[in-house]
N, C-alpha and C positions, 0 to 999 in steps of 0.2 A: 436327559440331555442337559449339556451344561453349556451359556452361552456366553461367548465372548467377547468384550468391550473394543471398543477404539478408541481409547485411551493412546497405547504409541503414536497412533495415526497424527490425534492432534498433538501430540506433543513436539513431532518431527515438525508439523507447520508452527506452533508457537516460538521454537528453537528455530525455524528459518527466518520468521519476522522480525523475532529479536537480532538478529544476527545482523538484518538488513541496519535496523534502526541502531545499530552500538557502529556499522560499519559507517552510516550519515552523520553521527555525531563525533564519529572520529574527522572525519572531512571537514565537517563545520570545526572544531576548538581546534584540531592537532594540524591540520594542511591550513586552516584559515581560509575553508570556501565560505562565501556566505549563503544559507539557503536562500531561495527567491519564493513567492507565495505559493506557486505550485506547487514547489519541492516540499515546503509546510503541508500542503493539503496533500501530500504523497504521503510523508510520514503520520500523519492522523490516521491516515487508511490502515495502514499497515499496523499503528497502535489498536486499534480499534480489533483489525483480525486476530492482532494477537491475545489483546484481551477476549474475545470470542474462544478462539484454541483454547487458553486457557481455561474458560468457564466450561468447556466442553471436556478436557480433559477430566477437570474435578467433576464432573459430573457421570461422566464415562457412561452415555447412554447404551442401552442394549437392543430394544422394539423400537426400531425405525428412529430414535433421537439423533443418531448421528446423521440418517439425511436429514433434519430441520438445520442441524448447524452446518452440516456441511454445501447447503442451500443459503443459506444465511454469509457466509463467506464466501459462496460464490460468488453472491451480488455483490459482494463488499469488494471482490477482485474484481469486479468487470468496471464498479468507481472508481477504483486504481487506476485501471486499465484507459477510462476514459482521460482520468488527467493527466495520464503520463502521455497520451495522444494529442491532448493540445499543449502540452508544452511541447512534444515534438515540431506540431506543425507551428508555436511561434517560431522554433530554430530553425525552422525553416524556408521562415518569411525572407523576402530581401531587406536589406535596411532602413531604403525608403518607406516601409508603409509598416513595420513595427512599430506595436505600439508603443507609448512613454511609458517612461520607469515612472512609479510611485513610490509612494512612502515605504519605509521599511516596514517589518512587520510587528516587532514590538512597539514601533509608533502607532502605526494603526491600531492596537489592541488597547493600547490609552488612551488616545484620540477620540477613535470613529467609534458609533454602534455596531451592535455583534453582526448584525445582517449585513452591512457593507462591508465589514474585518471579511463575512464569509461567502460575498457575493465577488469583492478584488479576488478575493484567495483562486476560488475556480475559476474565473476569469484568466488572472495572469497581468502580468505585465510588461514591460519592456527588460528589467532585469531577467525575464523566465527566458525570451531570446538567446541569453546571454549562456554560450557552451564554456562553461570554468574548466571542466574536466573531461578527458575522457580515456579509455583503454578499450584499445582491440576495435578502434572506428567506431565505439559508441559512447553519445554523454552518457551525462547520470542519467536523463531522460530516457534514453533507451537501455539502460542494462532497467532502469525501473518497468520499462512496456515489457521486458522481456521476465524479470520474475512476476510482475501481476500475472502475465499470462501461463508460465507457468503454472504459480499460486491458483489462477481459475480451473485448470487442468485438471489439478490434485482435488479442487474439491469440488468439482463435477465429479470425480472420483468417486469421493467419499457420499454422494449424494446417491449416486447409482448403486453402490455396494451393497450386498445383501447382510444381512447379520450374519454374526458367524458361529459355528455352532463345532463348541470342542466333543472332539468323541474320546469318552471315558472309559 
């Protein structure tokens, strides 16, 4: 018997992630959004999965590797998941009791130490409130809740999946 890898698998997710993160950096330089700290801690996730996909892909496991990574990216989309959920519920606050805007984020990475740059970051703040964009009644915040959870979907997927076995 000859066994077959999941190699395409992660490459479909590395090619989605990527897609996400060239479609955010279009937003930010070419529309002139600016990201807020959430949105930074959205794209780290998504870098992070994707560097994951990738080291999965070159690895192309066969005996159970791909549920370790595709278990490993699962968690990494359910932290997605989370901060696309409280940047939701700041856009959701009324204006009276949103929180203040803080420092940018290249300030802060000058500034502050790494623990408060990544303790604002999850947090949030008064800019994350703030809806720049959106299409089809959803921010960035939510097309972002909406491919995490996809993204978790797929690799819940890939976690349950049996190995595959070509017949020769």
């Amino acid at each position: 018997m000859k066994y077959a890898g999941f190699r395409g698998e992660f490459i479909f997710g590395l090619v989605a992630c990527a897609m996400v993160l060239v479609v955010a950096l279009y937003m930010e330089f070419a529309m002139g959004l600016d990201p807020c700290m959430l949105c930074m801690s959205q794209r780290f996730v998504y870098l992070g999965m994707a560097s994951i996909f990738m080291l999965a892909a070159l690895h192309n496991p066969y005996f159970g590797g791909h549920s370790r990574y595709g278990f490993l990216l699962f968690i990494m989309s359910l932290i997605g998941l989370g901060l696309a959920t409280r940047q939701l519920y700041l856009q959701s606050l009324p204006e009276d009791i949103v929180p203040a805007c803080g420092p940018s984020f290249g300030y802060m990475v000058d500034a502050f130490p790494f623990m408060d740059v990544l303790m604002t970051m999850v947090k949030g703040s008064g800019s994350c409130a703030e809806v720049q964009w959106s299409f089809l009644s959803l921010s960035i915040a939510g097309w972002s809740f909406v491919l995490f959870s996809l993204l978790a979907l797929y690799c819940l997927r890939l976690t349950m999946v049996r190995t595959k076995i070509l017949l020769v």
